[in-house]
N, C-alpha and C positions, 0 to 999 in steps of 0.2 A: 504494500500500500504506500500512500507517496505523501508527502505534508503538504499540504494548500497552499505553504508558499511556494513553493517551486509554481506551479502555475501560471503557464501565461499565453492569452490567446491571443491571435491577429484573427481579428473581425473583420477585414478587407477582403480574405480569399476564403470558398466554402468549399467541401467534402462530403460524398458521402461517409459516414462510419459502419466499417465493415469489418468483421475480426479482428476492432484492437488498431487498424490503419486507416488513414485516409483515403479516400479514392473517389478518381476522378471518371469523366464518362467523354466517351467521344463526343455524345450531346448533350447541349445544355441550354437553360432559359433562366427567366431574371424575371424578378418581382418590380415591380412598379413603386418608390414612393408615393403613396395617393396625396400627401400636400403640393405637390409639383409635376407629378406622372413623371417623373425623370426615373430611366430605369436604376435598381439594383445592381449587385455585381451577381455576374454570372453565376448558376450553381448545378452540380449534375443532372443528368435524368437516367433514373436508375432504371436498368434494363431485367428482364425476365432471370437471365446469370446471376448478376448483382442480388437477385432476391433471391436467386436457392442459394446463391454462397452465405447471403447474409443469415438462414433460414438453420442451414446446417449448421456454421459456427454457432449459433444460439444454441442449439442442440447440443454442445458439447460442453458451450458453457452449464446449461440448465443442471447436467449433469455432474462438474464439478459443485454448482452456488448449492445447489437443494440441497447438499450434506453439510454446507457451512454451517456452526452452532448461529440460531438467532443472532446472538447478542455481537458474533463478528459479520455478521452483513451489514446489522445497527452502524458498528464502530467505521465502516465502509460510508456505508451511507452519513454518516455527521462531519468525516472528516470530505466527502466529495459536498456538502452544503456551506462548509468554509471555504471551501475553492471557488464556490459560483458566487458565495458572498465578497472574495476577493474581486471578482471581477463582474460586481453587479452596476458600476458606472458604463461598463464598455459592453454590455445586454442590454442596460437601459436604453443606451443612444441609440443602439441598434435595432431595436424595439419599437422604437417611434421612427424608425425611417422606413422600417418593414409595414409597421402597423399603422401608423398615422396618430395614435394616439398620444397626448402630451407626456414633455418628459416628467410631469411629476405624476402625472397617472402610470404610464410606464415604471417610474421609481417604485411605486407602490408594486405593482404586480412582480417585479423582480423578489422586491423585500422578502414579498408573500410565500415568493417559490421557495425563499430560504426557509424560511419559519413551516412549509410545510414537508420540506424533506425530513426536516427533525419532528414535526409532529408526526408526521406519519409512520416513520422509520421509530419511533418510539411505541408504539400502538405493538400488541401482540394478539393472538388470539388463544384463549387457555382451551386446554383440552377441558372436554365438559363430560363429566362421571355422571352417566343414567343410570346406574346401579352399583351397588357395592354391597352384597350380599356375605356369607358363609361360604354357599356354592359358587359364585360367581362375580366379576366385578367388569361394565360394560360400559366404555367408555367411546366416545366421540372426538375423533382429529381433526384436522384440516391439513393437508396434501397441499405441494402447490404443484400447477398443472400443466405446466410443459413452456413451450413457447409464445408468449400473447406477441398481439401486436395492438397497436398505439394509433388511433386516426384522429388526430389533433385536428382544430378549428385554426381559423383566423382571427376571430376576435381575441381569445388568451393565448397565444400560442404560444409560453412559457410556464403559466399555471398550469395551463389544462395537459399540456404534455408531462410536467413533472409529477403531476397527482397520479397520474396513470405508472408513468416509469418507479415511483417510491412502492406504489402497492402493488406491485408485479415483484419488485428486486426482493423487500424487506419477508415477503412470503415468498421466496425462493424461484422463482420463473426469471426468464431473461425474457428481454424485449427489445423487439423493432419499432422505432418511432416514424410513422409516416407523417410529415406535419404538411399544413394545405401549401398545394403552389404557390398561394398569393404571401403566404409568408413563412415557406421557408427556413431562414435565416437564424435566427437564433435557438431552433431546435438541430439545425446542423451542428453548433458551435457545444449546445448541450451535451452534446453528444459527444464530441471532440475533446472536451472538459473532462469527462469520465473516464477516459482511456486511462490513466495512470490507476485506478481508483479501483477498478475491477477487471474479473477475468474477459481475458478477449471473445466479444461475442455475446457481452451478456447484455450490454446496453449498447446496440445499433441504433443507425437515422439512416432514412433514405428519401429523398426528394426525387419525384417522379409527374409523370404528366396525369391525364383521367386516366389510363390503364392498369398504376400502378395500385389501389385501392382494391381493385376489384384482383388482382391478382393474390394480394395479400386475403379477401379473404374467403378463394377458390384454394390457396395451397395447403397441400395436405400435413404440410409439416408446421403449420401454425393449428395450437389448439385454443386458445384465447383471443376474440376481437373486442377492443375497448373503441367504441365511437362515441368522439361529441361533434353534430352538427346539422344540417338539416332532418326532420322530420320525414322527408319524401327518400335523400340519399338512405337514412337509418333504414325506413323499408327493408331498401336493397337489401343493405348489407345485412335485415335480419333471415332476407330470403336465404341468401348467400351461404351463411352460418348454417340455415337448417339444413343443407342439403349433405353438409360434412361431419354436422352434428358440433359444429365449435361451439364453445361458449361463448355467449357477446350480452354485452353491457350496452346498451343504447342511450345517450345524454341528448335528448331534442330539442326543438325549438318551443318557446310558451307565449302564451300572450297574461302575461299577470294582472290578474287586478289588485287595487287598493281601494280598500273601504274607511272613507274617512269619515266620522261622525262627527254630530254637531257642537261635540261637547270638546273641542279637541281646540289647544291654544293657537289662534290663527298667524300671528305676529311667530311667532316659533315655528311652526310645522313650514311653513314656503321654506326659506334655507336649509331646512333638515332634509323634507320633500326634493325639493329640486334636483340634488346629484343623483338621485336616486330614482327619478325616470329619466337624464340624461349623460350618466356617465359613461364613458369610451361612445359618446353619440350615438345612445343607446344600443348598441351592438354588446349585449349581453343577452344570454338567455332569459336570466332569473332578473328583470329589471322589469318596474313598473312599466305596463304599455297601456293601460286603461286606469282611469282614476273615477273612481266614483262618489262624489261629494255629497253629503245631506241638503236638501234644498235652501234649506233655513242658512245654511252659510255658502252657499253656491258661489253668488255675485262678490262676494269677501275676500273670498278665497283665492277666484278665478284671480282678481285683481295684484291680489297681492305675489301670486305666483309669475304673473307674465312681467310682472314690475321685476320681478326677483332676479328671472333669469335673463333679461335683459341686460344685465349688470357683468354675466358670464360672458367672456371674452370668445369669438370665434377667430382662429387662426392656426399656422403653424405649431403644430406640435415644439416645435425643436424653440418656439419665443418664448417668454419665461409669464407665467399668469393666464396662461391660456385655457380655457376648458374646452371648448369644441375644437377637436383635430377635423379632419376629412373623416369621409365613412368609408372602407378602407379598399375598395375597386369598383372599377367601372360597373360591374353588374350591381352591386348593392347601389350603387348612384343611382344605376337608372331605374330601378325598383323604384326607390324614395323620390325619384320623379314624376313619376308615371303615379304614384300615390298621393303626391300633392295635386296632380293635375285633376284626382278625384273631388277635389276639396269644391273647387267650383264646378266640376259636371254635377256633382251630386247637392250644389246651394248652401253646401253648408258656412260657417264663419268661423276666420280663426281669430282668437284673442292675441295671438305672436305669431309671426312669419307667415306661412303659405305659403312663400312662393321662391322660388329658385335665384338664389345671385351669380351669375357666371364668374367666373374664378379661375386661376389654376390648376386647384383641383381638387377632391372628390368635396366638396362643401356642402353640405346640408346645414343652412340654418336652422335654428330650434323653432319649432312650431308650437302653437296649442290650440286645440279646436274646441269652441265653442260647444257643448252640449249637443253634440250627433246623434242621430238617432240608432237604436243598436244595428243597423243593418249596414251602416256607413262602412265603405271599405276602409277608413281609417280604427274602425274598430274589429271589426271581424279579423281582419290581415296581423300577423307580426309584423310593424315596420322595417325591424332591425336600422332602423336611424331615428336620429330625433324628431318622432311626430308622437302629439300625446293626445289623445280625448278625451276630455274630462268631460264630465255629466251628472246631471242630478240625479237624484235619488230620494225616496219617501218614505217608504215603508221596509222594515227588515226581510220581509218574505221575499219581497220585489227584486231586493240588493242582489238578494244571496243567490234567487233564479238567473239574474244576467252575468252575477262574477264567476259561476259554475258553467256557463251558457260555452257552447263552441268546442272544437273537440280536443284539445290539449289541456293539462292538469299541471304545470310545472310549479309556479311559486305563487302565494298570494300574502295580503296584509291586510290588518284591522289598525285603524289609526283610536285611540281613544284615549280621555281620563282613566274610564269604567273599565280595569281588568278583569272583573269576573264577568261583566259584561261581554268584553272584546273575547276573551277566551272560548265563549259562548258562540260568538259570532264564527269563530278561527274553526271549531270544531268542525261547522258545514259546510269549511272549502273544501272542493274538491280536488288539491294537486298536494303534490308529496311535499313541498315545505309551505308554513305558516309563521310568518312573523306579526308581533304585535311591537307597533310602535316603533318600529323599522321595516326595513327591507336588505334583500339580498346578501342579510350577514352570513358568513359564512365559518367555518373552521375545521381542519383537516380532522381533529378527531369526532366530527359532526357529518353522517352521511346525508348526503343528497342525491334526490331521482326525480321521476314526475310520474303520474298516472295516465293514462288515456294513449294519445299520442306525443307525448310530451316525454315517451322513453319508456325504459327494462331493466328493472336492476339499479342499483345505488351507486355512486362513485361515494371514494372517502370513508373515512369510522371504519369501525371494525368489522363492518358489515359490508363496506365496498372492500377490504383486505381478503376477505370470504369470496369474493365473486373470483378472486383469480385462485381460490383454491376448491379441492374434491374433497367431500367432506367423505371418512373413512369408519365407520364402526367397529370396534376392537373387542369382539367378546375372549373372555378371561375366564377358562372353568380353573377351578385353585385345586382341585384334585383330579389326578391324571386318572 
């Protein structure tokens, strides 16, 4: 194992990670900064070869790590979270030029990857004793299960690939990191980082074009797919998995509601609210996208909100005070284009923005729309950019039928004074996390999933640790 200072990347030239080496491809493509469209630097495109070598080496590593005692993969894993923390200024820049998102939002989600390789990597799962008898003593393990693989998003492409990579390694599996074409870039570098840290093979990346996805999860030598990303791709890839019988973990897209009631401090909740239906310009899964406000403070509310976030800076990432980056490529732009254009086919009024500023580049101003009616495509759609609809609301029965309405279940929130109230409230959302009094908190040893279509399985906690193992039953007769 190696000590963190030794460590040291160049972030200018990328690789695939392939047994322990870098490697290159005769072909290659580049990601777009979305604040400029000025391209990236070059990075491989990993060929059908490059995935059985990559496929095999994990297979041998799988084989050394699974025997490793726990507490020396831990000791792996803490000392490779001082290495990325060593070089969390030269991920953050890199971060916002891939992602678009600012550097002190980017600072944040670095931080986060360090704090959860130790959270995570510290998590164990105990053998659990269903009998302990005279005759007999029957007990329950967990296995870990071969080789996963990793299909990282663009919006976190640091968090969301390190959550996957810590609870594959720390339960014993190796992994291949696919992260999305559009960025790439600092899941290569991840990747490149760990080489000293573990055996060769166990922690791969490979950047590839659309073929490379579907390949990873047709091969028969991967037994784990962990995907976060669209709802319609998940499908695929849960068809994909049945047909080989893989394991897979699906993390989807959601449209969240927040239920705010009347009784809730309005001068306080706009600044608290605000980041929290538009941070990384809303290209988050688990981020407010529909607000539902009590009538009686609708007009209060509304005002004090679009006042609030008028005050949030739109610009480059890389300027220092900035909260709106770009929304991070060309297809997500044109999405939130074509969604604003609904704003007037469909009559409705926005209280902020509506309407497109041409730019450099990918720029979505922040929207808010007036009280739509539920059928508005700004409500029914995921925007995945900054567009928000707020709306009144009367009655608790009314609320709880439209915040459950639509087919995804991922995150929702009760805003109140009243806890025994809001708890009340929180019980009859229908999606796998509920926050009271916030939004989209999160923490490594806290699992999260969604119900409906909003996913399969949990990432996180000891119970997204569990998804990448076989659970084993051990019976014990105590006389032969």
């Amino acid at each position: 194992m190696m000590d963190a200072s030794m460590a040291s990347l160049n972030f200018n030239e990328f690789y695939n990670i392939i047994n322990g080496e870098t490697v290159s491809s005769a072909v290659t493509q580049h990601g777009i900064d979305p604040a400029n469209k000025e391209p990236n630097p070059p990075v491989p495109v990993a060929s059908p070869t490059d995935l059985d070598n990559a496929v095999i080496a994990a297979q041998v590593a799988f084989k050394q790590w699974s025997r490793f005692p726990l507490e020396d993969r831990r000791k792996a894993l803490f000392a490779y979270s001082d290495a990325v923390n060593a070089e969390k200024d030269g991920f953050t820049s890199l971060l916002t030029k891939e992602q678009g998102k600012p550097l002190s939002q980017a600072a944040v989600e670095v931080e986060m990857a360090v704090v959860w390789i130790r959270g995570l990597a510290s998590l164990e799962i105990p053998e659990v004793v269903l009998e302990d008898s005279s005759e007999r003593r029957i007990v329950q393990r967990f296995m870990p299960i071969g080789v996963a693989a990793a299909i990282v998003p663009w919006n976190f492409p640091v968090l969301l690939a390190i959550g996957k990579v810590v609870s594959a390694l720390i339960t014993g599996n190796s992994i291949i990191v696919k992260p999305s074409p559009f960025t790439p870039y600092t899941a290569l570098k991840l990747a490149e980082l760990a080489i000293p840290f573990f055996p060769p093979g166990l922690f791969q990346a490979l950047n590839g074009d659309d073929q490379l996805g579907p390949w990873m999860t047709r091969h028969p030598g991967i037994q784990k797919i962990s995907f976060t990303g669209s709802t319609l791709t998940g499908k695929r890839v849960a068809v994909a998995c049945a047909n080989s019988f893989k394991h897979c973990t699906l993390e989807l897209g959601g449209n969240d509601p927040a239920i705010i009631c009347k009784d809730v401090d309005l001068d306080a909740l706009a600044p608290k609210i605000a980041p929290l239906c538009f941070l990384n310009s809303s290209q988050v899964c688990m981020m407010i996208k529909r607000a539902y406000v009590h009538e009686s403070i609708y007009e209060a509310f509304r005002d004090r909100l679009a006042a609030y976030v008028k005050t949030m800076p739109v610009g480059n990432g890389l300027q220092p005070d900035v909260f709106f980056g770009p929304v991070q490529n060309e297809m997500q732009y044109n999405k939130a284009r074509d969604l604003l254009g609904s704003i007037s086919a469909e009559g409705l009024r926005p209280s902020l923005g509506g309407s497109v500023e041409e730019s450099a580049g990918f720029f979505i101003h922040p929207t808010i729309i007036d009280n739509p009616p539920d059928t508005a495509r700004v409500v029914t759609e995921e925007a995945f950019a900054p567009i928000l609809p707020l709306m009144k609301w009367r009655t608790e029965e009314e609320v709880i039928a439209r915040a459950n309405a639509g087919p995804t279940g991922l995150g929702g929130s009760i805003w109140s004074r009243d806890l025994d109230h809001a708890q009340h409230l929180a019980s009859r959302l229908d999606c796998g996390s509920v926050w009271i009094n916030s939004h989209f908190a999160v923490a490594p040893n806290v699992p999260f999933g969604g119900r409906k279509e909003s996913g399969h399985g949990v990432e996180w906690g000891v119970d997204g640790l569990k998804a990448y193992c076989n659970p084993q039953t051990v019976w014990i007769f105590k006389h032969a």
